[in-house]
VEXRO-229725 format. One record per residue (C-alpha): x, y, z. Coordinates in steps of 0.1 Angstrom, whole numbers, plus 2048, in hexadecimal, padded with zeros to 3 digits. Layout:
XYZ ...
//
This chain:
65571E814 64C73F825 66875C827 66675684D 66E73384F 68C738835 698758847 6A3761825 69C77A80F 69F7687F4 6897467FB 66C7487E6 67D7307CC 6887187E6 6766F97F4 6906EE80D 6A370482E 6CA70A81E 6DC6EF835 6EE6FA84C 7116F7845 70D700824 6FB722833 719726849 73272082B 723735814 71D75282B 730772826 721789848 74078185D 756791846 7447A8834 7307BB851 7487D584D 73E7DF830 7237EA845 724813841 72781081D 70C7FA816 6F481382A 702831815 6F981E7F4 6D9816801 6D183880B 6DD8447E1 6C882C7D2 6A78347E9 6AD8597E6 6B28517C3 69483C7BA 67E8547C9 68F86D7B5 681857798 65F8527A2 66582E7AA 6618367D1 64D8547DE 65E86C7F4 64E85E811 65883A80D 67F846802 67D85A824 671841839 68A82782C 6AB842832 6A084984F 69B81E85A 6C181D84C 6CE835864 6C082687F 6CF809873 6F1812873 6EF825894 6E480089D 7037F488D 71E80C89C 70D8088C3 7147E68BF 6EE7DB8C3 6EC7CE8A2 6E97A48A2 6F7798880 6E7778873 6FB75B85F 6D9751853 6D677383B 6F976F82E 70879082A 70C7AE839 6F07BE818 6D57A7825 6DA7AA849 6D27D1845 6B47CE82D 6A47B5849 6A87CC864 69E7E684C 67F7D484A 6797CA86D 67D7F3875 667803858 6547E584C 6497D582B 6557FA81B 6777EF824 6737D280D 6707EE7F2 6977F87F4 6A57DD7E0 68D7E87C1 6A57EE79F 6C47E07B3 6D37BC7B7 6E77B27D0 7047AD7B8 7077D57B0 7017DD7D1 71F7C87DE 7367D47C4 7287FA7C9 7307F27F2 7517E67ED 75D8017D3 74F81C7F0 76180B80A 7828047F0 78382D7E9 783836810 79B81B814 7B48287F9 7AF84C80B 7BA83F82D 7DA830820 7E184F80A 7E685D82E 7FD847840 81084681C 81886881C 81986C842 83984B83C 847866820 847882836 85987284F 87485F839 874888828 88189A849 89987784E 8A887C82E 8AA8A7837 8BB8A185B 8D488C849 8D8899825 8FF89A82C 903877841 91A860828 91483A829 91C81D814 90981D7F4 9067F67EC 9027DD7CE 9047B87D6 8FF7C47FB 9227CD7F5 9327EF7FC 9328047DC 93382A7DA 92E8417F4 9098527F7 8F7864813 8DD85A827 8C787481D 8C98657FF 8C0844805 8A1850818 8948617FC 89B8447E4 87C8367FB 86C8557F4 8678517D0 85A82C7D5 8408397ED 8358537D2 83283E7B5 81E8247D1 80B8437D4 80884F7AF 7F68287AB 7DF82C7C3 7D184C7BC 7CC83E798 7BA81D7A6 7A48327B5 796843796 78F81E78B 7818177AC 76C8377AA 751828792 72F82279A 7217FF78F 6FF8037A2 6E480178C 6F37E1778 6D67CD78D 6E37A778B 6EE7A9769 6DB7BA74D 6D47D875F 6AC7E4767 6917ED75D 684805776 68D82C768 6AD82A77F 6C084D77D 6E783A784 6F786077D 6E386C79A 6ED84E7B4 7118537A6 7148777B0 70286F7D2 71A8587D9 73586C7CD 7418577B0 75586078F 73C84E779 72A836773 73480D768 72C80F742 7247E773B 70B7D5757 71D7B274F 73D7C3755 72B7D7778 7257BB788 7417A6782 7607BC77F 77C7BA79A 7987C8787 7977E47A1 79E7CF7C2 7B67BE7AC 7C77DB7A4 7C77E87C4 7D47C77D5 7F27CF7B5 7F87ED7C5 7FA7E27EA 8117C47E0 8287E17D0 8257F47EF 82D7DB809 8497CF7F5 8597EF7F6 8537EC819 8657CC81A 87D7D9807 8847F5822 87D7E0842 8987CA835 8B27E5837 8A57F1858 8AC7CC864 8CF7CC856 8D67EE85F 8CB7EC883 8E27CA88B 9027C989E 9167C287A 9067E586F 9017F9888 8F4815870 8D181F886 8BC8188A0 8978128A3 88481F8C1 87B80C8DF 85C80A8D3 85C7FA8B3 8747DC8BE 86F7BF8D6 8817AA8EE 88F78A8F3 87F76E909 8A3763912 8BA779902 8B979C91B 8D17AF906 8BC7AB8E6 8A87C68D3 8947B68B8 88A7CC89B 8667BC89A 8547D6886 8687D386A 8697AD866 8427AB871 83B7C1851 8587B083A 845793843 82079E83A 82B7A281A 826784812 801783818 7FD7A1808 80B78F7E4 7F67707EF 7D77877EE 7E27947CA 7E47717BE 7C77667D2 7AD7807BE 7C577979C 7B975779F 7967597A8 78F77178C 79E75B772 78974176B 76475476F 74B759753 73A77974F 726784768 72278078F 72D75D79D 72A7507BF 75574D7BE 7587767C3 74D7757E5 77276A7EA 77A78B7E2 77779B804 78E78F819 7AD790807 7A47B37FB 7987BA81F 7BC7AA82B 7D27BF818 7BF7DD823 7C57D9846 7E87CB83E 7F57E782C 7E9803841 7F47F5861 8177F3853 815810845 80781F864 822807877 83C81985F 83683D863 83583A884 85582B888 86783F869 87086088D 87B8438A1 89B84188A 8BB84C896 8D484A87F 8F884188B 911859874 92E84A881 92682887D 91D82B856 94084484F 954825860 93F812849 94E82782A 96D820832 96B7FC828 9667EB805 97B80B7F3 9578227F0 96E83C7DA 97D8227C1 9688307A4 96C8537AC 99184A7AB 98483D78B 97485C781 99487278C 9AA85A774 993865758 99188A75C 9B788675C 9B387873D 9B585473F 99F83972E 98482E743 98B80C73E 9AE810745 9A3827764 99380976F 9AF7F376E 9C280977E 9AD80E79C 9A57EB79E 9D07E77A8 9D08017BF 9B47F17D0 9C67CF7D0 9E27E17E0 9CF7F27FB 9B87D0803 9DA7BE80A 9E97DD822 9CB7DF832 9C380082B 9A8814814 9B18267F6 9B2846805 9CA83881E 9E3832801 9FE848801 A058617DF A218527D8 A128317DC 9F683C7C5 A0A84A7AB A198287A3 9FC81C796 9F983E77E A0B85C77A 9F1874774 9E686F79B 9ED88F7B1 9EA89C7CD 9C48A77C7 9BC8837C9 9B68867EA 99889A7E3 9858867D1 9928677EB 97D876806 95686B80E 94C88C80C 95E8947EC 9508767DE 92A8807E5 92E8A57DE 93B89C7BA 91988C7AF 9078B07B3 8EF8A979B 8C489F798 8C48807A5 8E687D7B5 8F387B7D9 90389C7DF 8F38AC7FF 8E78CA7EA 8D48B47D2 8C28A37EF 8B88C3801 8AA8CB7DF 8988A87DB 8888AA7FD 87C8CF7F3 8688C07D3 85E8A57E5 84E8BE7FE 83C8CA7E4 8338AD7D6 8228A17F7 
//
């Protein structure tokens, strides 16, 4: 059967049309078409390379750059008609290379198959990818940065359990987020490098034997190197794995945070607000405000995860080298893409909108004894065991639980039952502010140590 009457490029072996549900089911063009850009710029490597070569002459490599571009401008006026019946986005190009330039068109796919190219297109499209999100990370880091600045000396309850334990700032917190987001960072800068290897020139399987020059295309295409097995080339998807590893990480830690938010920003907290725009409505509750940003992305985590697990388990089972099963690769590495840079996007917008309520969070302090262990600590210094520091605290806050009252409320005297090495410069260390100031040290809560974290952190960015 004639090319023509197949409509594929591939039908000289066949003596029957594909049916056409199995055509439909095994076609890739409705979700890789947008792969679209990169699949041109490999194509224009390998021509410019292969006429480097000798395989094409200048002419012919000219003529088919030139069919590309025309191509794509196609592509991006939305005049381009993608066909079901040429399967992916790699085939749909080379036939309307062909229609444009003619039979030298059918010349581009010389040295290549199209199980390179597809891994070539999707670590070109992978790279950008990572570089987009690199922004809206650090653009989220910036803003969480100048949060944690405008309220380096805000105190608020530190919690384990979700139960109040020592007293921190706010400024604090934020930048606890901070490192998260560079070490989510740090990962994807070094999945790139993986990402950043040419496998081009692998053919199907076993390579070529045209006198390919794969250093060449790899520098065109602004590549690391080059993918040192062709078995390996073709079938390795480590690096979308990987990468998928990384976005899990990341949208957990945006969970992690939009969890907080959801607590924080409830009547029973009360410790910020989100702007307007970030929250919805009720249908038939007027006086709610609905923190729907937060909970939409605590939500797409999930997916996110599901992709991981998704390319975990399609990679498992496969023999060396191309099968059919990694066109399931796409869409959930296509998914968590677009997931995690819309919440990230989502994120950074929303990270100004915060207003924190000081107030609300020092009221907050004053409940669950937030000083106990610097009461603790003071006991120590004064020469008592820690252990029996401990007990002792752990009676005074009995007492104070069944008055009503905090620690600090206690009176000396009252305190000086329970030991009496307690004066009156308990008081000091009592206080919220006493309480952060004391843990002036890399790493701790202190005001000055988080104006000093959000100065390396300025440099780190």
């Amino acid at each position: 059967m004639t090319e023509s009457s197949t409509n594929q490029l591939w039908g000289g072996r066949f003596n029957q049309p594909t049916d056409a549900f199995v055509q439909e089911f095994t076609a890739s063009v409705q979700f890789d078409q947008r792969l679209y850009a990169y699949d041109i710029q490999g194509s224009i490597a390998h021509a410019t390379m292969l006429a480097k070569v000798g395989v094409l002459t200048e002419e012919e490599s000219k003529t088919i750059i030139a069919g590309l571009e025309e191509v794509k401008k196609e592509i991006e006026a939305g005049e381009f008609e993608w066909s079901i019946a040429l399967e992916d986005v790699h085939m749909n190009i080379e036939k309307r290379l062909t229609d444009r330039v003619g039979d030298v068109g059918k010349k581009l796919h010389t040295g290549r198959s199209r199980n390179d190219q597809v891994a070539t297109d999707i670590r070109l499209y992978l790279r950008d990818q990572i570089d987009a999100i690199q922004i809206e990370l650090e653009r989220l880091i910036t803003g969480l940065i100048n949060l944690a600045e405008q309220e380096a000396d805000t105190v608020m309850p530190g919690f384990t359990h979700l139960q109040t334990a020592q007293p921190v700032t706010f400024g604090h917190h934020m930048m606890a987020w901070v490192e998260m987001l560079f070490r989510d960072r740090d990962r994807l800068a070094d999945c790139r490098k993986r990402v950043n290897i040419l496998p081009l020139g692998a053919a199907a399987l076993a390579g070529t034997s045209y006198p390919i020059d794969r250093h060449l295309t790899a520098e065109l295409l602004g590549f690391e190197g080059v993918a040192e097995n062709s078995l390996d080339a073709v079938s390795d998807r480590d690096f979308a794995i990987e990468f998928c590893a990384c976005s899990a990480l990341v949208m957990t830690h945006l969970s992690r945070f939009s969890e907080e938010l959801v607590l924080w920003c409830s009547q029973q907290f009360s410790f910020v607000t989100i702007g307007d725009a970030f929250c919805t409505g009720s249908s038939i509750m007027p006086q709610k405000k609905n923190p729907d940003v937060p909970e939409l992305i605590r939500g797409k985590t999930g997916r996110v995860n599901g992709n991981l697990m998704s390319l975990l388990t399609l990679m498992k089972g496969q023999p060396l080298a191309y099968n059919k099963d990694n066109q399931e690769d796409k869409e959930p590495l296509f998914d968590s893409i677009d997931t995690i840079r819309g919440s990230l996007k989502a994120f950074a917008d929303m990270a100004p909108a915060i207003t924190v309520s000081s107030e609300n969070m020092r009221e907050a302090c004053s409940k669950g004894f937030a000083t106990a262990t610097d009461l603790a600590d003071y006991l120590v210094r004064k020469g008592i065991a820690f252990r029996d520091a401990h007990e002792v605290v752990g009676n005074a806050v009995a007492t104070a639980e069944k008055q009503g009252k905090d620690i600090a409320e206690l009176s000396l005297e009252a305190l000086q039952n329970f030991s009496s090495v307690i004066d009156s410069d308990v008081y000091d260390v009592l206080t919220l502010e006493g309480a952060v100031a004391a843990r002036n040290h890399i790493g701790g809560t202190a005001p000055e140590q988080v104006r000093a974290a959000v100065k390396r952190a300025r440099a780190k960015i």
